[in-house]
PDB file of N, CA, C and O in Angstrom:
ATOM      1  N   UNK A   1      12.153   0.620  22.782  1.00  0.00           N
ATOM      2  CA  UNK A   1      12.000   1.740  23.695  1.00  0.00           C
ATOM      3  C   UNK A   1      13.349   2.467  23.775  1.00  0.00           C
ATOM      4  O   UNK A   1      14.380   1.795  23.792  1.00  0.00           O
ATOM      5  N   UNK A   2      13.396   3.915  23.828  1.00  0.00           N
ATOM      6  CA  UNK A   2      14.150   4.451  23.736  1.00  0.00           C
ATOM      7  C   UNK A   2      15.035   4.321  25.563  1.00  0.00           C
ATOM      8  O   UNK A   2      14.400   3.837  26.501  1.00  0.00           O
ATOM      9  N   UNK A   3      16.407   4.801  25.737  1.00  0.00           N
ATOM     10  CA  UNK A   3      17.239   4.565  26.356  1.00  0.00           C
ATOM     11  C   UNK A   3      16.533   5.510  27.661  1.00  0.00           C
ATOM     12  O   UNK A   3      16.419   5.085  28.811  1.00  0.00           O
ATOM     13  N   UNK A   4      16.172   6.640  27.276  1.00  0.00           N
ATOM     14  CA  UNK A   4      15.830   7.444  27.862  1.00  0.00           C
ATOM     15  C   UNK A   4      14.178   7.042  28.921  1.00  0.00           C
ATOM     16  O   UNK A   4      13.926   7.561  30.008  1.00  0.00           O
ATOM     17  N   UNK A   5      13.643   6.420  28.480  1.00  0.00           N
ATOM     18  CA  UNK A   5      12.291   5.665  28.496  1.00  0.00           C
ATOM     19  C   UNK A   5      12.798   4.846  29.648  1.00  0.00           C
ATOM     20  O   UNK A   5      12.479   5.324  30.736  1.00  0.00           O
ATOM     21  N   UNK A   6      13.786   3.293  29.719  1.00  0.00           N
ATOM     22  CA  UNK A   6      14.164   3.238  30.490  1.00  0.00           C
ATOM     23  C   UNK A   6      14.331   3.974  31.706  1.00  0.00           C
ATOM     24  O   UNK A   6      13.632   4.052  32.717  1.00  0.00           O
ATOM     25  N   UNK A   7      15.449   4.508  31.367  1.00  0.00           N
ATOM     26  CA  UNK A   7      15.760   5.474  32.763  1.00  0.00           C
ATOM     27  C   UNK A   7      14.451   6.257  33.324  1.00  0.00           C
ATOM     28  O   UNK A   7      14.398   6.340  34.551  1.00  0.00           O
ATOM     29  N   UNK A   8      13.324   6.876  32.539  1.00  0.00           N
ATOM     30  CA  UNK A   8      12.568   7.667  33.514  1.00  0.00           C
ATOM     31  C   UNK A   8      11.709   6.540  34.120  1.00  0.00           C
ATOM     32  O   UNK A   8      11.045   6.914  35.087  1.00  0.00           O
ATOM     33  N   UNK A   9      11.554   5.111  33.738  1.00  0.00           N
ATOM     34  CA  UNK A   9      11.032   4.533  34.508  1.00  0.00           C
ATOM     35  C   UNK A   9      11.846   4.173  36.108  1.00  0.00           C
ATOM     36  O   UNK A   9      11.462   4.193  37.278  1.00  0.00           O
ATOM     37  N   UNK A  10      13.070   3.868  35.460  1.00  0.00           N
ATOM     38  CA  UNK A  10      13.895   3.259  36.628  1.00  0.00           C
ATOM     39  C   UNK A  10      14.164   4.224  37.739  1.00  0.00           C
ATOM     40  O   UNK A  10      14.661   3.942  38.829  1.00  0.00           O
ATOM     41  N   UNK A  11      13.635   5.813  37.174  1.00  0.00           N
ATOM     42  CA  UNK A  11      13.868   6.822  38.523  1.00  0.00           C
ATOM     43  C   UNK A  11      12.281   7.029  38.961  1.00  0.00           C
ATOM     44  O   UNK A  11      12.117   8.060  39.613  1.00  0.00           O
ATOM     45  N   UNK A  12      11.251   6.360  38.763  1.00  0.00           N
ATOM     46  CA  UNK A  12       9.735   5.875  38.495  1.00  0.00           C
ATOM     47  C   UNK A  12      10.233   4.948  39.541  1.00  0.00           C
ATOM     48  O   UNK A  12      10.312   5.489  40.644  1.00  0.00           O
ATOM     49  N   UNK A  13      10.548   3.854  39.507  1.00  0.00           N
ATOM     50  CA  UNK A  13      10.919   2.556  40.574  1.00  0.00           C
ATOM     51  C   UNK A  13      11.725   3.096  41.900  1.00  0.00           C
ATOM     52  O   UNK A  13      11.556   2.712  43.058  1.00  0.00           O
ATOM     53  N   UNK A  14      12.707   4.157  41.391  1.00  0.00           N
ATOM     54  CA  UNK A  14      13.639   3.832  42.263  1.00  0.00           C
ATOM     55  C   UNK A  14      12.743   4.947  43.386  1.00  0.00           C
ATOM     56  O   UNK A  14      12.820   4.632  44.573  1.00  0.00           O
ATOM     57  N   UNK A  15      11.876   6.275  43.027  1.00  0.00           N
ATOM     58  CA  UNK A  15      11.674   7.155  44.034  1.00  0.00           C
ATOM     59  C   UNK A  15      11.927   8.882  43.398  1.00  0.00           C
ATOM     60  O   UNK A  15      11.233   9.895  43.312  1.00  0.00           O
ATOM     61  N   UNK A  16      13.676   8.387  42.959  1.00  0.00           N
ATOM     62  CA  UNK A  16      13.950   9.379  42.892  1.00  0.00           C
ATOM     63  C   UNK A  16      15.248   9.577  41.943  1.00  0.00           C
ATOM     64  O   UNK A  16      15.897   8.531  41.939  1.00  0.00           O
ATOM     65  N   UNK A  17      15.961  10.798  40.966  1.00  0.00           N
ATOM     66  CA  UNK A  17      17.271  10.626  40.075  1.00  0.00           C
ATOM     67  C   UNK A  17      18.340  10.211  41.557  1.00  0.00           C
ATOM     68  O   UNK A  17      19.213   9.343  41.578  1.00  0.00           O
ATOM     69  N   UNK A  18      18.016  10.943  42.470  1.00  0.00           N
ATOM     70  CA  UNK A  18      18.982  10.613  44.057  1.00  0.00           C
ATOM     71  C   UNK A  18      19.161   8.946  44.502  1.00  0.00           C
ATOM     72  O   UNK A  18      20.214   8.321  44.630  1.00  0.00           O
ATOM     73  N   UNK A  19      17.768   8.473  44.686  1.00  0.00           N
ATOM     74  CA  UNK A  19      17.688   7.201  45.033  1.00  0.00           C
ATOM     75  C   UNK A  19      18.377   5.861  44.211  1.00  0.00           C
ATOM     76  O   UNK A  19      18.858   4.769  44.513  1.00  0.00           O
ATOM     77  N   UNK A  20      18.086   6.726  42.877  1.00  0.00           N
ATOM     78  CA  UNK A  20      18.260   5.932  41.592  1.00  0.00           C
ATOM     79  C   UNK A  20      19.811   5.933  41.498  1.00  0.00           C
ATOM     80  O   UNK A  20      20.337   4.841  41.287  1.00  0.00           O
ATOM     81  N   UNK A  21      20.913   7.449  41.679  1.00  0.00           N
ATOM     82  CA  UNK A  21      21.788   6.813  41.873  1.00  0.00           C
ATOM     83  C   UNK A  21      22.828   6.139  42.898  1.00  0.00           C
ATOM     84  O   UNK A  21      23.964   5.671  42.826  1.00  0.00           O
ATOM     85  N   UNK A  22      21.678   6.365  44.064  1.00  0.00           N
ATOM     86  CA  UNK A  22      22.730   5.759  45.428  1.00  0.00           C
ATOM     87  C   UNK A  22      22.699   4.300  44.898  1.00  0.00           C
ATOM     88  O   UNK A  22      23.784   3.731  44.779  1.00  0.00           O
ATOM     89  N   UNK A  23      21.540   3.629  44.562  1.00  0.00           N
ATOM     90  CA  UNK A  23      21.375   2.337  44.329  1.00  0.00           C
ATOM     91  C   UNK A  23      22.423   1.996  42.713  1.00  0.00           C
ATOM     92  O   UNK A  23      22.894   0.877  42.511  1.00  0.00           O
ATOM     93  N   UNK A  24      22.615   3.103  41.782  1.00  0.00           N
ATOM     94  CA  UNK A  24      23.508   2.355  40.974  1.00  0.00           C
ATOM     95  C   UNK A  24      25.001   2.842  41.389  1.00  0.00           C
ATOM     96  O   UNK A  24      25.913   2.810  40.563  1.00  0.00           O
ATOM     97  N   UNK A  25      25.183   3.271  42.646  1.00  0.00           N
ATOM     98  CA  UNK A  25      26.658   4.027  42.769  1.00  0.00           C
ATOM     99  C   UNK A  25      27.572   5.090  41.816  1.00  0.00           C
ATOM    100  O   UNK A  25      28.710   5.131  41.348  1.00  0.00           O
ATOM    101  N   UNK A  26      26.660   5.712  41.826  1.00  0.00           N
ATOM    102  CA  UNK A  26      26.906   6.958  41.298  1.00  0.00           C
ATOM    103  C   UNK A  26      26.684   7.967  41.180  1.00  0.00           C
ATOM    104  O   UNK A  26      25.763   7.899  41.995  1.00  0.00           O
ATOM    105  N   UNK A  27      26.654   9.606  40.704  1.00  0.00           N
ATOM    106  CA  UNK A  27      26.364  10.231  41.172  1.00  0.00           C
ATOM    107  C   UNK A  27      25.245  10.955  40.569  1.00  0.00           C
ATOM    108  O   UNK A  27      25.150  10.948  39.342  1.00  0.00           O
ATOM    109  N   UNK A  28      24.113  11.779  41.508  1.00  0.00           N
ATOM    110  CA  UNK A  28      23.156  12.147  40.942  1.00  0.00           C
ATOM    111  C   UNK A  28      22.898  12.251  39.080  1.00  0.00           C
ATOM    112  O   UNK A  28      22.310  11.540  38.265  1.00  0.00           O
ATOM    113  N   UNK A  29      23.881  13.845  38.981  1.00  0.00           N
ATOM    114  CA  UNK A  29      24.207  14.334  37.709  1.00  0.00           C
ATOM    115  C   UNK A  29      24.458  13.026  36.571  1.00  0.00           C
ATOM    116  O   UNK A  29      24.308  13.484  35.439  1.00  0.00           O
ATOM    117  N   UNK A  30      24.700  11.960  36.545  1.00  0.00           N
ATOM    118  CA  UNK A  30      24.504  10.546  35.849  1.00  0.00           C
ATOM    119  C   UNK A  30      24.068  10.522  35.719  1.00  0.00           C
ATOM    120  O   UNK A  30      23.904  10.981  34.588  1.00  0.00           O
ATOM    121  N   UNK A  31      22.891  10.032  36.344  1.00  0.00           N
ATOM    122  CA  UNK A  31      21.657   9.595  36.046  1.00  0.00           C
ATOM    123  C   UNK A  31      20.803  10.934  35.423  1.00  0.00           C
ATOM    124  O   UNK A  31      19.728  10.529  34.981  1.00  0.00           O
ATOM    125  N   UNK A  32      20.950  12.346  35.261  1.00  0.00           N
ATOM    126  CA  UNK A  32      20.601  13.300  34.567  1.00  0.00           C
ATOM    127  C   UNK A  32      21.301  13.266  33.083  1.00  0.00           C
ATOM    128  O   UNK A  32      20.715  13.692  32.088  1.00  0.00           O
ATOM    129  N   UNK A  33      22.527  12.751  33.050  1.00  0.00           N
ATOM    130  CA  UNK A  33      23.265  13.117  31.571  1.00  0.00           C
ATOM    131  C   UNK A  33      22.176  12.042  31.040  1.00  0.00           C
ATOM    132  O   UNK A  33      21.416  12.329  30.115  1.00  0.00           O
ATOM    133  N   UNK A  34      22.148  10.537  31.817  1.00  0.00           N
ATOM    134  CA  UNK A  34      21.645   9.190  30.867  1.00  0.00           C
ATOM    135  C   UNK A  34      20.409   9.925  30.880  1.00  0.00           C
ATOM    136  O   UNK A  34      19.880   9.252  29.995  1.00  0.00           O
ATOM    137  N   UNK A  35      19.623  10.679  31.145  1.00  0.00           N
ATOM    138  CA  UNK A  35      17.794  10.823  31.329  1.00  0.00           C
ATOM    139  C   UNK A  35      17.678  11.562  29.952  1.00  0.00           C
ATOM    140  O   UNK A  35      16.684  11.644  29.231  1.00  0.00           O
ATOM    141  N   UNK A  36      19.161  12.178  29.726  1.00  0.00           N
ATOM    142  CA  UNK A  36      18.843  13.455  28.341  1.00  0.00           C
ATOM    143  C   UNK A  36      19.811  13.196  27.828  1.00  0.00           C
ATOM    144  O   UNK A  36      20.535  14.069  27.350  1.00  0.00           O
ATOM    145  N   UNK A  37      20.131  11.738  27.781  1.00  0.00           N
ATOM    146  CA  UNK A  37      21.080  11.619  26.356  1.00  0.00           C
ATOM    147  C   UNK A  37      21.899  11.971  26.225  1.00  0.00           C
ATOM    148  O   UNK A  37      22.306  11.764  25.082  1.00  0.00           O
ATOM    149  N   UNK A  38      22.843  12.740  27.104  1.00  0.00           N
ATOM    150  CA  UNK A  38      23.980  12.884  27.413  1.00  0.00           C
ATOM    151  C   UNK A  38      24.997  12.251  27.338  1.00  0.00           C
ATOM    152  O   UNK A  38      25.989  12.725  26.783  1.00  0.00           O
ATOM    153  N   UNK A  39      24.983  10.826  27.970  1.00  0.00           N
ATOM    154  CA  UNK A  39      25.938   9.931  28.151  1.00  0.00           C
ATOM    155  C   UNK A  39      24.786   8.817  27.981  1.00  0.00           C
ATOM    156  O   UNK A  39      23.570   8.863  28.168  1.00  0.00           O
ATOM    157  N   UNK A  40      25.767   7.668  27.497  1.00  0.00           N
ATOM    158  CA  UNK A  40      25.278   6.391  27.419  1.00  0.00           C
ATOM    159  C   UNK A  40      25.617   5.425  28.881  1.00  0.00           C
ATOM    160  O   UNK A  40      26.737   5.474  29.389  1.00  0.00           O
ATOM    161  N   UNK A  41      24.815   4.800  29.304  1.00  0.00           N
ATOM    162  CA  UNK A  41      25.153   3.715  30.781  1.00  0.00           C
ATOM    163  C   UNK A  41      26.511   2.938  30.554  1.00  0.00           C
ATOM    164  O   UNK A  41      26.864   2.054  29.773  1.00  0.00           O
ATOM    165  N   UNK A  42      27.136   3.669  31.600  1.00  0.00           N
ATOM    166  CA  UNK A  42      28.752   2.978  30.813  1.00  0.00           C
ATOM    167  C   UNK A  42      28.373   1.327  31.275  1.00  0.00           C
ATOM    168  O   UNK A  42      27.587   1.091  32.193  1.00  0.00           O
ATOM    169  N   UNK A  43      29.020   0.320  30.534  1.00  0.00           N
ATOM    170  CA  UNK A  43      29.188  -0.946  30.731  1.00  0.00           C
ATOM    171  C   UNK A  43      29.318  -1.635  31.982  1.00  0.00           C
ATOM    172  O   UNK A  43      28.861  -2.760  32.183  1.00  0.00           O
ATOM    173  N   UNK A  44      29.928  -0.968  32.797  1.00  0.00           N
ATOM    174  CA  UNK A  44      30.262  -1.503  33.740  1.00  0.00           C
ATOM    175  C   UNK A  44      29.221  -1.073  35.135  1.00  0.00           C
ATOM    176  O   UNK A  44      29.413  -1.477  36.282  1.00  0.00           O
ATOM    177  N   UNK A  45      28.034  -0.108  34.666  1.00  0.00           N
ATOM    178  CA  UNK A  45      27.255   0.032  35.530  1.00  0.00           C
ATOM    179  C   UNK A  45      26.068  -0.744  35.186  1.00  0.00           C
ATOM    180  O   UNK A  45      25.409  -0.877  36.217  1.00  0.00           O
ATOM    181  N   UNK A  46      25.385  -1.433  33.995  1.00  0.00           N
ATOM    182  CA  UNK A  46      24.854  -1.918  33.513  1.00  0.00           C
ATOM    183  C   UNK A  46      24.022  -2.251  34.503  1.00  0.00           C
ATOM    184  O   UNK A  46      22.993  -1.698  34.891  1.00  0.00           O
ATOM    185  N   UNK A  47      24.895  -3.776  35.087  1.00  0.00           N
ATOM    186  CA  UNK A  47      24.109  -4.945  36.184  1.00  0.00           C
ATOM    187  C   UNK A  47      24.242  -4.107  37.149  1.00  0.00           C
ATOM    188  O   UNK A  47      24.424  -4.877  38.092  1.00  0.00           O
ATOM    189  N   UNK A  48      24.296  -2.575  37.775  1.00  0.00           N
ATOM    190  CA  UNK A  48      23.830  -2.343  38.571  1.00  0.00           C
ATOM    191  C   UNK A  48      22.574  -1.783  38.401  1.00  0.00           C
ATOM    192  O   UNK A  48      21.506  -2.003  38.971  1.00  0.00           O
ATOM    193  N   UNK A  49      22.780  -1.288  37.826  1.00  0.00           N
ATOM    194  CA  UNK A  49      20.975  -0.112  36.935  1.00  0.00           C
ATOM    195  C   UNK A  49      19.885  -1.430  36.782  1.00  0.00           C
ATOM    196  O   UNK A  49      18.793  -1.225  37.311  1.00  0.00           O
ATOM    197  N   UNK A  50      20.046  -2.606  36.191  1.00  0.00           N
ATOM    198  CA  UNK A  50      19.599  -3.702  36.498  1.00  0.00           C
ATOM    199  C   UNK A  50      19.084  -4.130  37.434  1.00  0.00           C
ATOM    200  O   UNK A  50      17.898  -4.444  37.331  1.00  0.00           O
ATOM    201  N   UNK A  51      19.698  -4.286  38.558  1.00  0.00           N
ATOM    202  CA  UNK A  51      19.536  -4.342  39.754  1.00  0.00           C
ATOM    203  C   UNK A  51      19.065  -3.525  40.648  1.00  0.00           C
ATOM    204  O   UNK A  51      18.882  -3.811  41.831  1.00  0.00           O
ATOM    205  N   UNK A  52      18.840  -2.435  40.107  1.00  0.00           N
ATOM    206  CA  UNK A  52      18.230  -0.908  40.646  1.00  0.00           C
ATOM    207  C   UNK A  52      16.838  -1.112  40.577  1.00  0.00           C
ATOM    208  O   UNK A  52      16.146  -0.753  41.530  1.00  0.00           O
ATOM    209  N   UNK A  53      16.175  -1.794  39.288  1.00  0.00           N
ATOM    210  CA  UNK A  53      14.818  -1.600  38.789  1.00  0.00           C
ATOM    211  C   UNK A  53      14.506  -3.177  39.353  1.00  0.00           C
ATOM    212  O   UNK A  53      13.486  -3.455  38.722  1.00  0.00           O
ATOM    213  N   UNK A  54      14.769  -4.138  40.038  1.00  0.00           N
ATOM    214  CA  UNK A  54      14.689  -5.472  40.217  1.00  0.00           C
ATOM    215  C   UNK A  54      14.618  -6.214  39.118  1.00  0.00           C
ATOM    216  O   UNK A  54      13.752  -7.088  39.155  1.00  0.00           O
ATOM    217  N   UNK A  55      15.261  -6.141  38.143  1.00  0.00           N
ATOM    218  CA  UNK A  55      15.512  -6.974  36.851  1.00  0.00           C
ATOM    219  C   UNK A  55      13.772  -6.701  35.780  1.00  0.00           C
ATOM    220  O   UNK A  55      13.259  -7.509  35.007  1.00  0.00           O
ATOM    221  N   UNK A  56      13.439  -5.767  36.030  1.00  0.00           N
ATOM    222  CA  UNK A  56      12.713  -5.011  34.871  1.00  0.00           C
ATOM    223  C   UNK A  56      12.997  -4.839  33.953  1.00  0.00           C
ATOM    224  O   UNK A  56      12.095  -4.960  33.125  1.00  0.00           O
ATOM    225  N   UNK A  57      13.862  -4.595  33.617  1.00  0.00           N
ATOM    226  CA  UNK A  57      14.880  -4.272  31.864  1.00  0.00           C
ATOM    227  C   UNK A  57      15.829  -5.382  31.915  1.00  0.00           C
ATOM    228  O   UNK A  57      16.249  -5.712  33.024  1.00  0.00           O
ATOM    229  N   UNK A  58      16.243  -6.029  30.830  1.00  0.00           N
ATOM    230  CA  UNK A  58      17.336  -6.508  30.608  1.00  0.00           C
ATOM    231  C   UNK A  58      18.560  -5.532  30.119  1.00  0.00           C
ATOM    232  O   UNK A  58      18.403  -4.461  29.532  1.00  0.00           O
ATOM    233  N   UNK A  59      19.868  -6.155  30.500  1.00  0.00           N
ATOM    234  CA  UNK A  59      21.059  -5.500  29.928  1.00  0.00           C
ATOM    235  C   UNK A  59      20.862  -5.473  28.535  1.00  0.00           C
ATOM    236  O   UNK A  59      20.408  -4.370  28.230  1.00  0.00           O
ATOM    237  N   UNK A  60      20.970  -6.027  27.794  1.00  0.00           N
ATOM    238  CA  UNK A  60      20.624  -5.885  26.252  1.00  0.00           C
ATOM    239  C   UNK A  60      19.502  -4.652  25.907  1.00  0.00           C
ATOM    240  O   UNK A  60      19.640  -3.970  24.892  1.00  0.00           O
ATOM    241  N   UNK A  61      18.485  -4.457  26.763  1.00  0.00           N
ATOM    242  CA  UNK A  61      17.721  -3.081  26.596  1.00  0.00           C
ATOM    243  C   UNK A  61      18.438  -1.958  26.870  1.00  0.00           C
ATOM    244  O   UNK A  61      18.239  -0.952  26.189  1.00  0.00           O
ATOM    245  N   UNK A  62      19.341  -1.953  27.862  1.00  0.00           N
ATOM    246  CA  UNK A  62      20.088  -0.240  28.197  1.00  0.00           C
ATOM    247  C   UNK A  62      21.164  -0.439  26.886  1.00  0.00           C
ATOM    248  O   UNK A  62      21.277   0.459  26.051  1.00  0.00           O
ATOM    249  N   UNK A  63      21.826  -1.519  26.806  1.00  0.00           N
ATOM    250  CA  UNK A  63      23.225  -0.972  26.287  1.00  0.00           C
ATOM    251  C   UNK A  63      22.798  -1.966  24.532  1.00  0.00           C
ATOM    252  O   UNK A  63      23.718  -2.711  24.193  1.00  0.00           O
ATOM    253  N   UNK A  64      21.899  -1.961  23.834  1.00  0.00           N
ATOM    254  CA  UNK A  64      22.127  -2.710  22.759  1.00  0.00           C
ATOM    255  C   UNK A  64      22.875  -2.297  21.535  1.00  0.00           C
ATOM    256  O   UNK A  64      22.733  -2.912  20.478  1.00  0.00           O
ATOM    257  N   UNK A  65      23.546  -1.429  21.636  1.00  0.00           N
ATOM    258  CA  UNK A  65      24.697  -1.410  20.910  1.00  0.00           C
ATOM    259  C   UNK A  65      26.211  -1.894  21.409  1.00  0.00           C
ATOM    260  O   UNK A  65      27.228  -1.474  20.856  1.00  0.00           O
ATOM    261  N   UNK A  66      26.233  -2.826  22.518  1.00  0.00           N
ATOM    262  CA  UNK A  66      27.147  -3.671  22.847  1.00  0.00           C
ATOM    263  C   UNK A  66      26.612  -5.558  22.926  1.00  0.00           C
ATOM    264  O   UNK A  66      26.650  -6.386  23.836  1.00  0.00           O
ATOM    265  N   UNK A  67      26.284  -5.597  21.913  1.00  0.00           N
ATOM    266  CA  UNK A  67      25.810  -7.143  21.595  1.00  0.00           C
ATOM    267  C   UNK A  67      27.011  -8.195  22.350  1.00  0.00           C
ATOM    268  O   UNK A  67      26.557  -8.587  23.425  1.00  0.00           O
ATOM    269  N   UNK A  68      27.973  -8.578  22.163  1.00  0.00           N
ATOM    270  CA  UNK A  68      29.039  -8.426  22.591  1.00  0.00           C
ATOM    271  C   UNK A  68      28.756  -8.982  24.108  1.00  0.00           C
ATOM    272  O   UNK A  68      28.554 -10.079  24.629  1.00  0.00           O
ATOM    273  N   UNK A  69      28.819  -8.092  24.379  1.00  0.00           N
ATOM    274  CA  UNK A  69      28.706  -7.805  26.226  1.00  0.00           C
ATOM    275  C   UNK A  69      27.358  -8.055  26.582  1.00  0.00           C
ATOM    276  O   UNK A  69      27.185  -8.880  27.480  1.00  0.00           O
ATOM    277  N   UNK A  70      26.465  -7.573  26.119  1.00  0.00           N
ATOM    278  CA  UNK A  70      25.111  -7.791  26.640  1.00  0.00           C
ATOM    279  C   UNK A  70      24.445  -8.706  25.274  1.00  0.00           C
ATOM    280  O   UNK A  70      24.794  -8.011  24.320  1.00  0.00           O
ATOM    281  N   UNK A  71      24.010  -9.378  24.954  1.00  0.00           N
ATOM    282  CA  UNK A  71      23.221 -10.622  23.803  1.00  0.00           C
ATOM    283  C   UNK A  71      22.158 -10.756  24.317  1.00  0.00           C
ATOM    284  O   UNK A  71      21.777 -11.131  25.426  1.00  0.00           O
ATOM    285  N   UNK A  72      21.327 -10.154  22.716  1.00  0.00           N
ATOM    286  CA  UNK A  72      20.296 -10.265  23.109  1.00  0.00           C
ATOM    287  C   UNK A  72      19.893 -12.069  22.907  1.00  0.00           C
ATOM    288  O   UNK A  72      20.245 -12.879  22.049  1.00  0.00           O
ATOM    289  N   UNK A  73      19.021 -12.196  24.107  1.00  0.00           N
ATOM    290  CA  UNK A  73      18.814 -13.801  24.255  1.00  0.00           C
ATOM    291  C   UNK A  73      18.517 -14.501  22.848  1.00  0.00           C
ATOM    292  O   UNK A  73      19.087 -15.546  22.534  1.00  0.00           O
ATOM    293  N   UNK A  74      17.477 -13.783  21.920  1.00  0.00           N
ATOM    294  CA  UNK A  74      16.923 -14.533  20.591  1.00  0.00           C
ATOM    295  C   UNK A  74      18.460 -14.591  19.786  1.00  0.00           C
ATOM    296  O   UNK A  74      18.826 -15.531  19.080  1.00  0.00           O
ATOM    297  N   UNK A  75      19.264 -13.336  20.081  1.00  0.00           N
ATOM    298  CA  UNK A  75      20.150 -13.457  18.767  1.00  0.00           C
ATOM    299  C   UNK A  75      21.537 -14.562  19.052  1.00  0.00           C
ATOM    300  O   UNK A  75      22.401 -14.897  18.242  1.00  0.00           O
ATOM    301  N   UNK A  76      21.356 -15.025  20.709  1.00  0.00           N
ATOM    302  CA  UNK A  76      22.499 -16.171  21.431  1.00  0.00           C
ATOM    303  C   UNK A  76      22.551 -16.540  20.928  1.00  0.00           C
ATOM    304  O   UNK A  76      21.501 -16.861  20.370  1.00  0.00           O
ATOM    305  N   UNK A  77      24.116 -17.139  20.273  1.00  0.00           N
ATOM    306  CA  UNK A  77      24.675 -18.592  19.883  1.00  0.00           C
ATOM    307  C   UNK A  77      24.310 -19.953  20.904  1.00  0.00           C
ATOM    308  O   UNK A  77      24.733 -21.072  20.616  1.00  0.00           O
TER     309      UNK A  77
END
């Protein structure tokens, strides 16, 4: 699923792009760049956007081009 897919669900859960980013601490216009591909979910907001949707997505779904940081569970050492 695309990155974008995510996010329109998680503003689907949250109510609203507003709601969606009081709950990831940040600001509206964010959560508009991530909806259109603008910007990628920086790293360090990850486990909050996570925590936004009640653990609906895993980190490895928003950010899987940081294996690294987020692993996906099948590919764990």
């Amino acid at each position: 699923m695309s990155i974008n897919l995510y996010v329109q669900r998680a503003i689907s859960i949250a109510g609203s792009q507003k709601k969606l980013a009081d709950k990831v601490s940040v600001a509206q216009p964010t959560i508009w760049c991530w909806l259109h591909l603008k910007k990628k979910v920086s790293p360090k907001n990850v486990n909050a956007f996570i925590r936004a949707v009640d653990g609906e997505f895993k980190a490895y779904q928003i950010r899987p081009d940081l294996p690294d940081l987020f692993p996906h569970p099948d590919e764990a050492a």
